[in-house]
C-alpha positions as a Markdown table, in Angstrom:
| # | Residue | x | y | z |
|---|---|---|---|---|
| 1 | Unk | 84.3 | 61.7 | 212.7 |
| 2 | Unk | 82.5 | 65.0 | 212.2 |
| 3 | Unk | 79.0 | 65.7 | 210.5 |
| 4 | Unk | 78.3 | 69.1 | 210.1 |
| 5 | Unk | 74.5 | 70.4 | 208.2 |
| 6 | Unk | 74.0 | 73.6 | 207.4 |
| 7 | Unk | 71.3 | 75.6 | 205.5 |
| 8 | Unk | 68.1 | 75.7 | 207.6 |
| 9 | Unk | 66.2 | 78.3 | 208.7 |
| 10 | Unk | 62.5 | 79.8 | 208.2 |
| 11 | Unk | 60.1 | 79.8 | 204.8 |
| 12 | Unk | 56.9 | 80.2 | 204.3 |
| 13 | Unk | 54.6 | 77.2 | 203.2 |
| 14 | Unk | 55.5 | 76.2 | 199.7 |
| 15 | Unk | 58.8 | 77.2 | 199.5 |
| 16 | Unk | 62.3 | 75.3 | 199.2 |
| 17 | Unk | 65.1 | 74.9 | 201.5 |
| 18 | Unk | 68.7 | 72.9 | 200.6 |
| 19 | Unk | 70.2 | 71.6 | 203.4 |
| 20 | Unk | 74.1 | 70.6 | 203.6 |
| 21 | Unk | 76.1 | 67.9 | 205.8 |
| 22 | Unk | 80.1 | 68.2 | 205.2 |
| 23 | Unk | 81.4 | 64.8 | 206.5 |
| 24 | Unk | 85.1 | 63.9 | 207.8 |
| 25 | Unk | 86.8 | 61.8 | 209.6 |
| 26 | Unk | 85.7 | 58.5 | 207.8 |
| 27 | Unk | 85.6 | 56.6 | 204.2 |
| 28 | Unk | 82.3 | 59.1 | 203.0 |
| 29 | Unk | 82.6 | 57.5 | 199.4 |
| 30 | Unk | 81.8 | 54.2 | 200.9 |
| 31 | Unk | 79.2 | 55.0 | 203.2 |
| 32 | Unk | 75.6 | 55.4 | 202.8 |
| 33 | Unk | 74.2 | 58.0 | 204.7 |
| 34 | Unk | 70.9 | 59.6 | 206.0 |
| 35 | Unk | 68.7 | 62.4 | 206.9 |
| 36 | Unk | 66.6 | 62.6 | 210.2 |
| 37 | Unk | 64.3 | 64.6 | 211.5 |
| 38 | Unk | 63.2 | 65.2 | 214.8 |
| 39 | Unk | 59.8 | 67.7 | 215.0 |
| 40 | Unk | 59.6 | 69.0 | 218.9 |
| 41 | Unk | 57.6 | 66.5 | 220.8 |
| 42 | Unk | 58.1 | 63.5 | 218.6 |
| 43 | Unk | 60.4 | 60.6 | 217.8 |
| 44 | Unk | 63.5 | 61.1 | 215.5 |
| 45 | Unk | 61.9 | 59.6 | 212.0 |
| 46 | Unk | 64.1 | 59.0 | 208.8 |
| 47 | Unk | 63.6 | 61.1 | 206.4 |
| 48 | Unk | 65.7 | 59.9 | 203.2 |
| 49 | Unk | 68.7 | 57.2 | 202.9 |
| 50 | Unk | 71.4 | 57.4 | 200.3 |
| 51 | Unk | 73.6 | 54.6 | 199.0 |
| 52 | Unk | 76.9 | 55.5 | 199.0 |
| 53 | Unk | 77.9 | 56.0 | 195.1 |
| 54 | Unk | 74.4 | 57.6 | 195.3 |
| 55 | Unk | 72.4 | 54.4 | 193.0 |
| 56 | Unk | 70.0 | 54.2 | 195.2 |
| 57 | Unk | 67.7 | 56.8 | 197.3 |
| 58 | Unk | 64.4 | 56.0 | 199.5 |
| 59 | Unk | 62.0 | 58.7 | 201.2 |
| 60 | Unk | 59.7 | 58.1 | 204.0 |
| 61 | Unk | 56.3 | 58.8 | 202.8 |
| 62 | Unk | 55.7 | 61.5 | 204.4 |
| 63 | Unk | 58.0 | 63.6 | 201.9 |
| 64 | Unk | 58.2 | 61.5 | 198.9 |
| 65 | Unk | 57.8 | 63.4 | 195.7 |
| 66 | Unk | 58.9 | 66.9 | 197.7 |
| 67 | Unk | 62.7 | 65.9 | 198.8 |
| 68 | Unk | 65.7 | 64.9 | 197.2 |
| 69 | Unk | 68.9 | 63.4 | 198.4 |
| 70 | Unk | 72.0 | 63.3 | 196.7 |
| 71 | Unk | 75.7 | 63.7 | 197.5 |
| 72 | Unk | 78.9 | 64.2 | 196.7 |
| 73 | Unk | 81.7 | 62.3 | 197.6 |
| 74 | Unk | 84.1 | 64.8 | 195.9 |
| 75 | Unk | 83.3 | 67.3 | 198.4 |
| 76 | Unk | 81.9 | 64.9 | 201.7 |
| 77 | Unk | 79.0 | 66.1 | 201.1 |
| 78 | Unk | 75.4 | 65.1 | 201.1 |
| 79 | Unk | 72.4 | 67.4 | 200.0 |
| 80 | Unk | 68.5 | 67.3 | 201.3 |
| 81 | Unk | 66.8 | 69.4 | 198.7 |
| 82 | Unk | 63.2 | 70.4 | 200.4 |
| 83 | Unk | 60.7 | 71.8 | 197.5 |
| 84 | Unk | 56.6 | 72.3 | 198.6 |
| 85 | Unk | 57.6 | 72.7 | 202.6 |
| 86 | Unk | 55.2 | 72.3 | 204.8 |
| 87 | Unk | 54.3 | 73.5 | 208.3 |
| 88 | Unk | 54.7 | 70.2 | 209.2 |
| 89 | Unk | 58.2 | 69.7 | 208.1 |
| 90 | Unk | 59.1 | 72.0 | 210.9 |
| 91 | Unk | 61.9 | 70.1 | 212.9 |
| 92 | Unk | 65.5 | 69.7 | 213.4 |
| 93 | Unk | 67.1 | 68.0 | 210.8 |
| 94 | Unk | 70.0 | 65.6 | 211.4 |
| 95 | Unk | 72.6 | 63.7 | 209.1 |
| 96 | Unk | 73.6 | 60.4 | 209.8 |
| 97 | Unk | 76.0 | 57.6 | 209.3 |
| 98 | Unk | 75.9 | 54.1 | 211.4 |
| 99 | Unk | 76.1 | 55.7 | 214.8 |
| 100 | Unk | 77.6 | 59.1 | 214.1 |
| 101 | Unk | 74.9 | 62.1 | 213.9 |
| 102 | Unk | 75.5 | 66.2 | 213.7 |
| 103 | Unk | 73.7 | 68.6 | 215.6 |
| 104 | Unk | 71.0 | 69.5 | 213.5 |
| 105 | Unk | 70.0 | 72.3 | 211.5 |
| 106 | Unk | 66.9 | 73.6 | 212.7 |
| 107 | Unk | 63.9 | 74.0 | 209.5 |
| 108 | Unk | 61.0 | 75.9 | 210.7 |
| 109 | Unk | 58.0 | 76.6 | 208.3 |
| 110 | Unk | 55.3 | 78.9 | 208.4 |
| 111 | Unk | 51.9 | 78.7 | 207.6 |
């Protein structure tokens, strides 16, 4: 099993970021997956959960209304989509399935 994100890096408060996570190793179009985050000092908090033909999304509160998940299972792939970033979005973000994670992609906004 491999998860691999991609597509952090540094913007300025208010701008976007799209993050990536290529999956393999493991039935993707029947798994629901999720995003993580894990802001330096803090607990790992999910961020937004995917149903596995993509029906059904939920956000922590924290970035409702800004984030979108999506996926596709052609490609393995599931998407975060980060509009109206805030300084305090600034964390590593992980993707998820059961107990597999990646290592993060590391989103760091500035103020």
């Amino acid at each position: 099993v491999q998860l691999v994100e991609s597509g952090g890096g540094l913007v300025q408060s208010g701008g976007s970021l799209r993050l990536s996570c290529a999956a393999s190793g493991f039935p993707f179009s029947s798994s629901a997956m999720r995003w993580y985050r894990q802001a330096p000092g803090k607990v790992r908090e999910l961020v937004a959960t995917i149903t596995n033909a993509g029906g059904s999304t939920n956000y922590a509160d924290s970035v409702k209304g800004r984030f979108t998940i999506s996926r596709d299972n052609a490609k393995n792939t599931v998407y975060l989509q980060m509009n109206s970033l805030k300084p305090e979005d600034t964390a590593v973000y992980y993707c998820n399935c059961l107990n597999y994670w990646g290592n993060g992609t590391l989103v760091t906004v500035s103020s």
